[in-house]
N, C-alpha and C positions, 0 to 999 in steps of 0.2 A: 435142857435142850442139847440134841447129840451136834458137837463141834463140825462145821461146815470143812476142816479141814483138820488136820491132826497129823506129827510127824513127831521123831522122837525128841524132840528138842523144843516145839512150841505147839498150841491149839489153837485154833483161828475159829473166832463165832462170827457169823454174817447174818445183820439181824436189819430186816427190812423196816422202815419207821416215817410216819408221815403220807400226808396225800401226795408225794410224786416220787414213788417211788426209792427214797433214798436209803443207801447202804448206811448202816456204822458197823463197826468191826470190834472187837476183843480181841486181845493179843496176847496169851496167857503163855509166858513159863513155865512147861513142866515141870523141872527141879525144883521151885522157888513160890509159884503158884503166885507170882509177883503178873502185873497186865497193863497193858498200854492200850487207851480207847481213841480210836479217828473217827470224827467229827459225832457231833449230838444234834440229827435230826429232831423234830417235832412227834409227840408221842413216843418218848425214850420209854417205858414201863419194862416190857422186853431186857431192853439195852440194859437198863439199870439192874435187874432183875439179876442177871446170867454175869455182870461184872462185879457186883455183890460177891460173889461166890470167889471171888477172886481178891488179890491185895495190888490194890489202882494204886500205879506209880504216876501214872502223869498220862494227861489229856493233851493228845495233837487235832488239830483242825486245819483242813486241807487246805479252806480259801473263805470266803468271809462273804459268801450268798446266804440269804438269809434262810433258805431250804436246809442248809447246811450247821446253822448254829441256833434254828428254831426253838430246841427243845434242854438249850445250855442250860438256863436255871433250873431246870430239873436236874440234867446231872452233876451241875457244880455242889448244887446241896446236898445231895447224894455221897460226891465225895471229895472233899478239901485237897484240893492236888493239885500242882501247880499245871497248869496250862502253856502249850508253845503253841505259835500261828506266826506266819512271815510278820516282819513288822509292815511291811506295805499294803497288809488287810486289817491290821489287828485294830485300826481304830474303830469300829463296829463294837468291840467286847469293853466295857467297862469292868477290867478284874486286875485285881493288886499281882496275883501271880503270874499274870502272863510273861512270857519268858520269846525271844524274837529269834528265828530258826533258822541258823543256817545253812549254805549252800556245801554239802559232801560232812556235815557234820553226824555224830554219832550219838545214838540216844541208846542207855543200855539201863535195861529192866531185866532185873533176875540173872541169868547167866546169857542172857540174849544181845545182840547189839544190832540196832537198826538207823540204818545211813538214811539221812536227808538229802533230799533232790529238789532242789530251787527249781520252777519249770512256769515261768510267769506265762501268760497267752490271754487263759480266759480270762483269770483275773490277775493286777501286777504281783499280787505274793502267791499265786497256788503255788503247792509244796505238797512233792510225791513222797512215799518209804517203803525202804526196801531192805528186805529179811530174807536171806536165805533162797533166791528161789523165786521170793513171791514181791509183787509189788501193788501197792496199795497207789493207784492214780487218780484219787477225785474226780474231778470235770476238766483233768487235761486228756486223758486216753481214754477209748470208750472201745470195745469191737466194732469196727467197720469206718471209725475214723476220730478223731481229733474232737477235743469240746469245742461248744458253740461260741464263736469270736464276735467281735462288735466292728471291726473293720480290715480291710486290708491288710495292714500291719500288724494288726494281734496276732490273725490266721496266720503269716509269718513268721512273726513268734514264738506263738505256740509250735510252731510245725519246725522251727529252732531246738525248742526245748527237748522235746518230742526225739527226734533224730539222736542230737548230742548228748542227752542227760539217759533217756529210757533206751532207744535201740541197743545204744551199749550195751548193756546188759547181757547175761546168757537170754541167749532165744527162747529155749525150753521154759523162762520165767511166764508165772502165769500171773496175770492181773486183774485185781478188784479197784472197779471203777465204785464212785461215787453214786450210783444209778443202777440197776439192772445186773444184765450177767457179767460174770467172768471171762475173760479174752487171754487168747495166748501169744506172746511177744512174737513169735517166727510167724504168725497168720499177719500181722500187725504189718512187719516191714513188710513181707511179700504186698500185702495188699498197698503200700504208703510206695512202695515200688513201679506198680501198674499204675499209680495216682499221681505220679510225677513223671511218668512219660507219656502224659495226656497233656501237657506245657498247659493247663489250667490257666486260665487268665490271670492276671494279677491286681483285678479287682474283685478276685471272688472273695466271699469270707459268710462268716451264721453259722448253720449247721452243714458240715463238711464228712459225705460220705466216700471216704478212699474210691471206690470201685463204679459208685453212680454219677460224679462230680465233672 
């Protein structure tokens, strides 16, 4: 399967899995051919398939819906690796390696090293990664707005997180949500910009479109 993204330094697979559309990703070292997999949707075969072909260092999982870790005993058997998930999701997984992910920590596979971003909202542990450029946001960033919240204060939250942890970031950073397409960080604030000088009520919350909300 030709790499959805590819730079001289790592290969990025975007492999669609499950009935709602969701992403998992491969994160191959080109020097080292060493790989980092985020989250194990439902119907991994794909997944499995194209990380096979690789040497799996360790298994990240963004947040602890069950869309999101449907298809884990597939790929834990697949391949013995230790597992990180926030500890404030990780009760969901019954696995000896799981390992609890901190907030600006560092995870390095091959010659690569990819920062962890604490970013609770939708759920209390989501947990984004960011490599170079590119950032892997689950069900916290999506194009055109923020993941789906459960009330007032998540959307809060989240839109906390969101601001301080990902706007940071260079602009030009492109991001892989959890779901669907690809978003660019400068479209993101611009639009999170005209979304906040709309003084939005502050009991909205759900699903939250920057520009139609």
């Amino acid at each position: 399967m030709k790499p959805h993204f590819k730079s001289s330094t790592f290969l990025l697979h975007k492999i669609k899995c499950g009935p709602f559309d969701n992403n998992a990703y491969v994160l191959v070292c080109r020097k080292t051919n060493q790989s980092i997999l985020i989250d194990t949707p439902a119907d991994p075969n794909v997944f499995i398939a194209i990380a096979e072909s690789t040497k799996v260092n360790r298994i990240l999982i963004t947040h602890n819906h069950s869309d999101h870790i449907a298809g884990f005993d597939d790929v834990i058997n697949a391949f013995n690796v230790p597992v990180s998930m926030s500890n404030y999701d990780s009760g969901v997984l019954d696995y000896d390696l799981l390992d609890d992910l901190q907030d600006d920590s560092i995870i390095s596979f091959g010659n690569l090293n990819l920062q962890v971003l604490f970013t609770p909202g939708h759920t209390p542990g989501s947990t984004c990664f960011y490599l170079e450029g590119h950032l892997f946001s689950g069900d916290t960033l999506f194009p055109g707005g923020p993941g789906k919240t459960q009330s007032a204060e998540k959307l809060e939250q989240i839109i906390d997180s969101i601001t301080k942890k990902l706007f940071i970031l260079p602009p030009s950073t492109i991001f892989y949500p959890g779901h669907g397409d690809d978003g660019e960080l400068f479209v993101s604030i611009s639009e999170y910009e005209m979304y906040k000088s709309k003084n939005v009520h502050s009991q909205t919350f759900g699903d939250i479109d920057w520009l139609k909300s």
